[in-house]
Short mmCIF file of the C-alpha atoms (twelve columns), coordinates in Angstrom:
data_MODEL
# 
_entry.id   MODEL 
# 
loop_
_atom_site.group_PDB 
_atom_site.id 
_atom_site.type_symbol 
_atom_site.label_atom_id 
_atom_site.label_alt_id 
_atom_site.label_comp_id 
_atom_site.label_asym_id 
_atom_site.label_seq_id 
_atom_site.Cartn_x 
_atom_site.Cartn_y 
_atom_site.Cartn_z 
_atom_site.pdbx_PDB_model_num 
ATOM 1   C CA . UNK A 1   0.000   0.000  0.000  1 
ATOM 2   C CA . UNK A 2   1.560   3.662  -0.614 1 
ATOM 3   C CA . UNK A 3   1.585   6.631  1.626  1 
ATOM 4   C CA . UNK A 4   -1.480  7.897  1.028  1 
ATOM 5   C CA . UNK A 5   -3.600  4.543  1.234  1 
ATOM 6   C CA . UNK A 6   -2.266  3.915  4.185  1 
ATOM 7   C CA . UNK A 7   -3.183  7.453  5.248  1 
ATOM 8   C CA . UNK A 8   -6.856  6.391  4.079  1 
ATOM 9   C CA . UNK A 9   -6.810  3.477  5.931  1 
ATOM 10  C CA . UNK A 10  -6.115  5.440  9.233  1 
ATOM 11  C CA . UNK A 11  -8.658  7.967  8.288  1 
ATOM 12  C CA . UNK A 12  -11.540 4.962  8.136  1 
ATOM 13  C CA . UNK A 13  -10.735 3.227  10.975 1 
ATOM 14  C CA . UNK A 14  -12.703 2.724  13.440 1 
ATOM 15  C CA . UNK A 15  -10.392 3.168  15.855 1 
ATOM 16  C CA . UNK A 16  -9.542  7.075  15.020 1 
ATOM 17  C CA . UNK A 17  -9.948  9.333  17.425 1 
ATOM 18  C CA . UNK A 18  -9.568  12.488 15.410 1 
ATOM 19  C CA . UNK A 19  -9.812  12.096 12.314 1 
ATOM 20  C CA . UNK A 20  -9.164  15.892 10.294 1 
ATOM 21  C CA . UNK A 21  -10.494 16.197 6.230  1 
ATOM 22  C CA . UNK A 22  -9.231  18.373 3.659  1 
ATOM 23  C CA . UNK A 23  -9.232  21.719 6.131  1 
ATOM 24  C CA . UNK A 24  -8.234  24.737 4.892  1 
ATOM 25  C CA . UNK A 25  -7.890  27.984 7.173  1 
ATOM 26  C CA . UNK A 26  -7.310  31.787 5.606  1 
ATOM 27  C CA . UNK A 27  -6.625  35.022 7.083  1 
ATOM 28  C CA . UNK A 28  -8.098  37.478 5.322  1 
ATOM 29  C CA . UNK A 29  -6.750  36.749 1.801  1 
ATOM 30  C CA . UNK A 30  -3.486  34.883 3.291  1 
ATOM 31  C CA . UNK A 31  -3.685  30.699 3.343  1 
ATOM 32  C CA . UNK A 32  -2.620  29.103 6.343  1 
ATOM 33  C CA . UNK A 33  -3.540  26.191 5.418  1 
ATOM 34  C CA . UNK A 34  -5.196  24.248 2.715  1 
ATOM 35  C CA . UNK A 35  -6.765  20.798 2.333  1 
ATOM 36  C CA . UNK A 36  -4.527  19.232 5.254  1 
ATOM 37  C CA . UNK A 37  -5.740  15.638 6.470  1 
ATOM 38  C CA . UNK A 38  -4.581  13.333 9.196  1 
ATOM 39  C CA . UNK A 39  -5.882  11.357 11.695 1 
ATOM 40  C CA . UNK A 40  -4.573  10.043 15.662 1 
ATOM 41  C CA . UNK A 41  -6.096  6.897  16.659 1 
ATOM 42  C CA . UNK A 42  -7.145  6.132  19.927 1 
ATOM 43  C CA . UNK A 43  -4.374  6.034  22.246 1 
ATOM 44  C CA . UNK A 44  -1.840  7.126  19.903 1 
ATOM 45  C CA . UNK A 45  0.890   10.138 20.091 1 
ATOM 46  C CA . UNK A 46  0.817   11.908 16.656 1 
ATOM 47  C CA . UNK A 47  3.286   14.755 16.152 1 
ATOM 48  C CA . UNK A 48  3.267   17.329 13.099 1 
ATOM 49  C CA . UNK A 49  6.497   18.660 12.843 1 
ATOM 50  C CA . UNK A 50  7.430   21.885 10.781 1 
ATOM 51  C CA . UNK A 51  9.115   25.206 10.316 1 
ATOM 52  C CA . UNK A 52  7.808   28.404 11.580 1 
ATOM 53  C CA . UNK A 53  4.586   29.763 9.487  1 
ATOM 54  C CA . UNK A 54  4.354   26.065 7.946  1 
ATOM 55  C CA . UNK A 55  -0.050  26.578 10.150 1 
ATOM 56  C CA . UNK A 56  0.819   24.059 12.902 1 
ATOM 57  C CA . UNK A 57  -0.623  26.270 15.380 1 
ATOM 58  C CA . UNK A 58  -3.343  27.116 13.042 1 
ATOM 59  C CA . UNK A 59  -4.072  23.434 12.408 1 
ATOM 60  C CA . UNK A 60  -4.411  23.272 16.430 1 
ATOM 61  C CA . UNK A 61  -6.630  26.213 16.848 1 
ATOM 62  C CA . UNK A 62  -8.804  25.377 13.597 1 
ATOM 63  C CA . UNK A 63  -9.828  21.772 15.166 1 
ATOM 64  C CA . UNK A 64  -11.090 23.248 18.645 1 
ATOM 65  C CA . UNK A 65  -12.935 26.035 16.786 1 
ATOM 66  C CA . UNK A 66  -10.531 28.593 17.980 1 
ATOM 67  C CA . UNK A 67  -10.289 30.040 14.208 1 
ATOM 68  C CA . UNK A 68  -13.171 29.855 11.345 1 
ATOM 69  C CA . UNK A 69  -12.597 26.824 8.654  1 
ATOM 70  C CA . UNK A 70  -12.725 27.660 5.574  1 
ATOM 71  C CA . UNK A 71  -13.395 24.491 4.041  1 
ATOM 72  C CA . UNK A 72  -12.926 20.573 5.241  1 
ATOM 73  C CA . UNK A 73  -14.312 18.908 8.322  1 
ATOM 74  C CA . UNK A 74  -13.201 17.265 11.694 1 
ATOM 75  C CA . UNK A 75  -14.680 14.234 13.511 1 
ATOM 76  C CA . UNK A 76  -14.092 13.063 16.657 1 
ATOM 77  C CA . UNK A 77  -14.623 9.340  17.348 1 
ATOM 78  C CA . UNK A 78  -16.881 9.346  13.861 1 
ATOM 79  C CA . UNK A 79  -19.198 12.504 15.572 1 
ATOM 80  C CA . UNK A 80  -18.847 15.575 13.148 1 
ATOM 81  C CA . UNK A 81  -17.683 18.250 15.116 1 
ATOM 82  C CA . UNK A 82  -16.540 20.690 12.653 1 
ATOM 83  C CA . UNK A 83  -18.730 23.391 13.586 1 
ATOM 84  C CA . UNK A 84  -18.531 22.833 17.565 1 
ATOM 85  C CA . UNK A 85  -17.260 25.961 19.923 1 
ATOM 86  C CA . UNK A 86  -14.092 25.771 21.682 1 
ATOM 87  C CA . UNK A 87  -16.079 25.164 25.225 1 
ATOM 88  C CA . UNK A 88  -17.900 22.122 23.022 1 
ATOM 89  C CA . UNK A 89  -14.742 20.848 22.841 1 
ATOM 90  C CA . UNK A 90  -14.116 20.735 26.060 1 
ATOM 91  C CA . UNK A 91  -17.183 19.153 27.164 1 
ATOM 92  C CA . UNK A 92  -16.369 16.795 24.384 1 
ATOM 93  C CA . UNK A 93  -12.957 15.609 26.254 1 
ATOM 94  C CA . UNK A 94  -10.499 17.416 23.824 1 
ATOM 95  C CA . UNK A 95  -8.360  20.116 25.278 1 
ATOM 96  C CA . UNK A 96  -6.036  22.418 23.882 1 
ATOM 97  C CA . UNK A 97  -2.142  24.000 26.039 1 
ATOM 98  C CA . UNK A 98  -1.579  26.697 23.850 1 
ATOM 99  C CA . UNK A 99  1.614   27.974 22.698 1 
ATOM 100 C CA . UNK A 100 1.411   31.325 24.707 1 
ATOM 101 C CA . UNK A 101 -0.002  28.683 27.740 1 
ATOM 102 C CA . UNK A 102 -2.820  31.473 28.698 1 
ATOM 103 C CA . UNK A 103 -2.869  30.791 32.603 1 
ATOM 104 C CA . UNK A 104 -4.611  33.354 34.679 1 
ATOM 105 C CA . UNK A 105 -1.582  35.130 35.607 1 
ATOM 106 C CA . UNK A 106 -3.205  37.005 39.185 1 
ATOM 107 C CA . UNK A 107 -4.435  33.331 40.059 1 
ATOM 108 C CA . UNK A 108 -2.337  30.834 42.369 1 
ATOM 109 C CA . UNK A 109 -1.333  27.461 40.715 1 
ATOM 110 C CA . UNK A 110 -3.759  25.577 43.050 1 
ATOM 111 C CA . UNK A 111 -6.578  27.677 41.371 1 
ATOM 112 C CA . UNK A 112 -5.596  27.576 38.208 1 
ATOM 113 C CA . UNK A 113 -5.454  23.970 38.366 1 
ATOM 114 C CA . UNK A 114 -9.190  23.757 39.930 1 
ATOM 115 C CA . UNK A 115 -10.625 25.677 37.093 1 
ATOM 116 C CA . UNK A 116 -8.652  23.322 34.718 1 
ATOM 117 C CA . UNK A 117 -11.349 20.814 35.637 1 
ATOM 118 C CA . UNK A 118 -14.341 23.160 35.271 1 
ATOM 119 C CA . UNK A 119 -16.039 21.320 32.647 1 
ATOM 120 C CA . UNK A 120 -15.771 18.058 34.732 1 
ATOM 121 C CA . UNK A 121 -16.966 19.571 37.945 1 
ATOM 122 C CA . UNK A 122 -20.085 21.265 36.095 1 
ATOM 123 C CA . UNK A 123 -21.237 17.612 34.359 1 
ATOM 124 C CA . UNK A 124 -20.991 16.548 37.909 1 
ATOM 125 C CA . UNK A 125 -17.688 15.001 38.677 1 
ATOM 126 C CA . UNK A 126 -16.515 16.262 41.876 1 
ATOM 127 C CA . UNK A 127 -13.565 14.268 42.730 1 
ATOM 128 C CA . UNK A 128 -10.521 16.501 42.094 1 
ATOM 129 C CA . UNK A 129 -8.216  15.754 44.952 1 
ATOM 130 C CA . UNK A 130 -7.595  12.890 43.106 1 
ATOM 131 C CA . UNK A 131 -6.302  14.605 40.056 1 
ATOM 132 C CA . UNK A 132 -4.511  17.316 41.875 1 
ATOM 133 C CA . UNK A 133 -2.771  14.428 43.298 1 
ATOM 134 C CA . UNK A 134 -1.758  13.358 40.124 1 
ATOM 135 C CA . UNK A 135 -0.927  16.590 38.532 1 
ATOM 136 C CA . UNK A 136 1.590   17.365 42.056 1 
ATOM 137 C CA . UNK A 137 2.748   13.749 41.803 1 
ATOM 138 C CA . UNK A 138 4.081   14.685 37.790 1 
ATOM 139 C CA . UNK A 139 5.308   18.285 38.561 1 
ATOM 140 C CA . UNK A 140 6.728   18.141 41.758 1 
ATOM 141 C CA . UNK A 141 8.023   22.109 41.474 1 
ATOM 142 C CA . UNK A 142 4.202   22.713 41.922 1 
ATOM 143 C CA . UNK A 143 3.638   21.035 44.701 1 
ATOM 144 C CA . UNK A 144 5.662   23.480 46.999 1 
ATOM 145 C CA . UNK A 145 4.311   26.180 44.443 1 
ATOM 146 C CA . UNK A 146 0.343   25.687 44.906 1 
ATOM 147 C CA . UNK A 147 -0.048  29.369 46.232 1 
ATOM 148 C CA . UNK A 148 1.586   31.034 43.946 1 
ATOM 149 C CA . UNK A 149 0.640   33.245 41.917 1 
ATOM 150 C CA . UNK A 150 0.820   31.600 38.201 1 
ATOM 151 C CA . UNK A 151 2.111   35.009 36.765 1 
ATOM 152 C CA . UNK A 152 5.563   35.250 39.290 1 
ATOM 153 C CA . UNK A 153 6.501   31.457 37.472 1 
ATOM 154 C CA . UNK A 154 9.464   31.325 35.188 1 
ATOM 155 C CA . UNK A 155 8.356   29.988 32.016 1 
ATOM 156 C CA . UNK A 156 8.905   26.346 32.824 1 
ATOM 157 C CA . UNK A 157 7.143   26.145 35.868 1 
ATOM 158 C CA . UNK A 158 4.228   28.186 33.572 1 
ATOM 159 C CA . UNK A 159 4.514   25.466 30.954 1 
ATOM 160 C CA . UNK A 160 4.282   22.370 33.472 1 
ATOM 161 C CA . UNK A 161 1.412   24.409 34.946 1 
ATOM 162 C CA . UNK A 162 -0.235  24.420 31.765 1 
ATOM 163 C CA . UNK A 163 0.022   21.187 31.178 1 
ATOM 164 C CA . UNK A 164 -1.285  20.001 34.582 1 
ATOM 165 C CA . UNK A 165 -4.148  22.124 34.318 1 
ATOM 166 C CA . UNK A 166 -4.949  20.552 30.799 1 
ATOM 167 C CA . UNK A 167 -4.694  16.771 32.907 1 
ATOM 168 C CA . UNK A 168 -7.331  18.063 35.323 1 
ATOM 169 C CA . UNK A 169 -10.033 17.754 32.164 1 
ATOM 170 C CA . UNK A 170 -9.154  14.345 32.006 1 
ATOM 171 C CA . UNK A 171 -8.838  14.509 28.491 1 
ATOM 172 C CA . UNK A 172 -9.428  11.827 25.664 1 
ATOM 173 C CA . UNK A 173 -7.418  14.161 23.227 1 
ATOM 174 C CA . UNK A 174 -4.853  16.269 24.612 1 
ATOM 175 C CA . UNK A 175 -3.739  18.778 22.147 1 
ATOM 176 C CA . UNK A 176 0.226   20.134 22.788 1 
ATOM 177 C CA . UNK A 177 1.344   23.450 20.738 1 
ATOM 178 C CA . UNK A 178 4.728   23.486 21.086 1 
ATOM 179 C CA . UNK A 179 5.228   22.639 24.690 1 
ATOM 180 C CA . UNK A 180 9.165   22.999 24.573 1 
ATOM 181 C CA . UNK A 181 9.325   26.572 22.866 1 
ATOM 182 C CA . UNK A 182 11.766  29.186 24.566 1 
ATOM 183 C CA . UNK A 183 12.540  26.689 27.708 1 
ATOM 184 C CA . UNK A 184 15.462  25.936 28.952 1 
ATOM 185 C CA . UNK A 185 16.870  22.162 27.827 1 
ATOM 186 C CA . UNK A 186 16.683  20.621 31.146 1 
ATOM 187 C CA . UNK A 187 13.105  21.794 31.740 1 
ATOM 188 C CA . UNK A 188 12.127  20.416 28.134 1 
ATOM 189 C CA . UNK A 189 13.549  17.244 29.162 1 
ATOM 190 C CA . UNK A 190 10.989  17.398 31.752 1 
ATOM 191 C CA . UNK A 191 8.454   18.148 29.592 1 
ATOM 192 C CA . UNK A 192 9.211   15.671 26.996 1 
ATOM 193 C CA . UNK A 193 9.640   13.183 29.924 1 
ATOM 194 C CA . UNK A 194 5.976   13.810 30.891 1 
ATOM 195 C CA . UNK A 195 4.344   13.847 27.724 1 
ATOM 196 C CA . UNK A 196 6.232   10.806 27.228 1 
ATOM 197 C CA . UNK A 197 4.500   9.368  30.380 1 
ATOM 198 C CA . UNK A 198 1.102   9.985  29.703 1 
ATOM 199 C CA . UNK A 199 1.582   8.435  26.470 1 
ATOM 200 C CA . UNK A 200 2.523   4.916  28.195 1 
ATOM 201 C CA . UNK A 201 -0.570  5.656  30.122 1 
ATOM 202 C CA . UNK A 202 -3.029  5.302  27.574 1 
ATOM 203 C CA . UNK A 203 -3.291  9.169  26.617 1 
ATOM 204 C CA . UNK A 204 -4.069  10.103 23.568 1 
ATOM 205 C CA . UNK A 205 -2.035  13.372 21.915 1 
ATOM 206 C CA . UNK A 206 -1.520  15.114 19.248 1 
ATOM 207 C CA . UNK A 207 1.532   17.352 19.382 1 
ATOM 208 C CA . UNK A 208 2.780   19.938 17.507 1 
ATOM 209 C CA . UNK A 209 6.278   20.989 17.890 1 
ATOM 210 C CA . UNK A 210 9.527   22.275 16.300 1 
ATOM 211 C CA . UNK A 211 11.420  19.708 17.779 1 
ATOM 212 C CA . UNK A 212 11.559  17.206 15.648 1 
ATOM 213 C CA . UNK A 213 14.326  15.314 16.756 1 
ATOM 214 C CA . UNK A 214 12.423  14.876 20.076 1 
ATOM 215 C CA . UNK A 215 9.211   14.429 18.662 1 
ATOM 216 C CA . UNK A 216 9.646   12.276 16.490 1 
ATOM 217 C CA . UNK A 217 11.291  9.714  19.262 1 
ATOM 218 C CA . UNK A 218 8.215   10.466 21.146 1 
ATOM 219 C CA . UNK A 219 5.401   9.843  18.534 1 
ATOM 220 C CA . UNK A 220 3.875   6.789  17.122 1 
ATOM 221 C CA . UNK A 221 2.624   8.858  13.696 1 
ATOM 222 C CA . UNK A 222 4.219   11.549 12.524 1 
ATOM 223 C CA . UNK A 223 3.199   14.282 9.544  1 
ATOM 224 C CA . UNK A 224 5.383   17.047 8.007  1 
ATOM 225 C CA . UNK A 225 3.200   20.432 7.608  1 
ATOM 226 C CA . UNK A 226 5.344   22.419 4.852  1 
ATOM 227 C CA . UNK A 227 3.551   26.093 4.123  1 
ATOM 228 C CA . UNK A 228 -0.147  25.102 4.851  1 
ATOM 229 C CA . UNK A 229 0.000   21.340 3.787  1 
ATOM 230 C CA . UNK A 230 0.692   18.225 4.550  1 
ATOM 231 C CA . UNK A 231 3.923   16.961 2.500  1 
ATOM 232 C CA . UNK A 232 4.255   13.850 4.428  1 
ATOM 233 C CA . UNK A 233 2.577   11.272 6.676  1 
ATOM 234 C CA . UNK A 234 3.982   7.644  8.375  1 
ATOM 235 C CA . UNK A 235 5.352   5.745  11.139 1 
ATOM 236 C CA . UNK A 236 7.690   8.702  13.269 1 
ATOM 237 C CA . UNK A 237 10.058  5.664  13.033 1 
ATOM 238 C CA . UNK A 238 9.651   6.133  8.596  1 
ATOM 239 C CA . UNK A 239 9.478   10.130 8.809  1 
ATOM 240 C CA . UNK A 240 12.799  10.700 10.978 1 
ATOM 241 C CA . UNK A 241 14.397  8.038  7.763  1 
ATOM 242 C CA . UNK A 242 13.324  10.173 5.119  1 
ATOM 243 C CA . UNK A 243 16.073  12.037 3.781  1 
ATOM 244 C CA . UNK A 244 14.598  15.307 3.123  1 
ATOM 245 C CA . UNK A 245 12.970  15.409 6.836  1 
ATOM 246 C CA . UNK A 246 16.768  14.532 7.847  1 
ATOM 247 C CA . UNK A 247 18.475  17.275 6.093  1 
ATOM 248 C CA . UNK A 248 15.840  19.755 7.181  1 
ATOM 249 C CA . UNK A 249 14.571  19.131 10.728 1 
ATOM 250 C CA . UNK A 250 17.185  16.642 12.180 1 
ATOM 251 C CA . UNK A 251 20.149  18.554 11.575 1 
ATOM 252 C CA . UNK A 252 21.592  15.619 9.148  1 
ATOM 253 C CA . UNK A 253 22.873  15.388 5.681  1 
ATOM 254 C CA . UNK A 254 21.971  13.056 2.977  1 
ATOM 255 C CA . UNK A 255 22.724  9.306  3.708  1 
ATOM 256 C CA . UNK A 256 23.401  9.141  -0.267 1 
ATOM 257 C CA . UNK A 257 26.969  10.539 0.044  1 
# 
């Protein structure tokens, strides 16, 4: 089977979480992106590496209804959901850590963790010492953190706090937009080492990141997002092969000599 039927296959089974069709987002009269598919599957850590302006973030905020579609549809687990709001979403399971993390900066972590869990608490779940549990147990900094307030946090601390806040939804699809951006390497170790974690856990993610040498060790799928479109999707294990993602992304040169 080539590429793209296996691509299809993904797309139709019924074990796809996500499954994005031929969407196409514009600014005005600027493309960000135009007739990209792909699909996660249940479970599954999909990454979409790319270059700065390639729409990754668009991609992102175009699923969870952030920005208008121009054209092409999203389904999640075989529901249409293409013209849902961003709160829809959420109620829906599927939630979004921004690039720019958008905490509520005069807030202490502890709150901003509660309200991470709104959604859950209004359809009636009220057990969230549990999760807080879980969140302190993966970010230990915030533990000894949990009244501070979110704004005072260096930019790692912000970015684990973003993160724990999206585990308090108790996501099915957790949506990363470039979780390692402007941090310092030992804190996106920690990051990586997380998402890493809640992938063995049964989490299912899509990631987005400019990292592709880390992402692509990370992710079971992987798709290259070149200026608005999709110019490649496979195995992470096939993508980080390919030549041209080598010489581009991975810092390598040709295996051809």
């Amino acid at each position: 089977m080539n590429s793209r039927g296996a691509e299809d296959a993904r797309a139709s089974s019924q074990e796809a979480r996500l499954v994005v069709s031929d969407l196409s987002v514009r600014y005005g009269g600027v493309t960000a992106l135009d007739g990209v598919s792909l699909s996660v599957m249940d479970g599954e850590l999909v990454t979409v590496i790319g270059a700065n302006g390639a729409g990754k973030s668009s991609l992102l905020n175009a699923i969870v209804g952030v920005v208008p579609k121009a054209a092409g549809r999203v389904t999640l687990g075989g529901e249409d959901v293409s013209s849902q709001t961003p709160e829809a979403m959420v109620g829906r399971g599927v939630v979004l850590v921004p690039e720019r993390r958008e905490l509520f900066a005069a807030m202490s972590v502890d709150d901003n963790l509660r309200l991470g869990a709104f959604a859950r608490y209004a359809a009636g779940d009220r057990d969230l010492a549990g999760s807080l549990a879980t969140v302190y147990d993966t970010f230990p900094q915030l533990a000894g953190r949990r009244r501070q307030i979110a704004g005072t946090m260096s930019g790692g601390e912000q970015q684990m706090l973003a993160i724990g806040r999206a585990m308090m939804a108790k996501p099915r699809l957790l949506l990363l937009d470039e979780p390692s951006l402007g941090l310092a390497p030992l804190i996106v170790d920690e990051i990586f080492r997380v998402v890493r974690d809640l992938r063995a856990g049964g989490a299912t993610v899509l990631l987005i990141e400019q990292n592709a040498r880390a992402a692509l060790r990370l992710a079971d799928h992987a798709y290259l997002l070149e200026t608005g479109t999709v110019a490649l999707g496979a195995p992470a294990t096939d993508l980080a092969r390919d030549e041209r993602v080598a010489a581009a992304y991975l810092g390598l040169g040709s295996t051809t000599g």
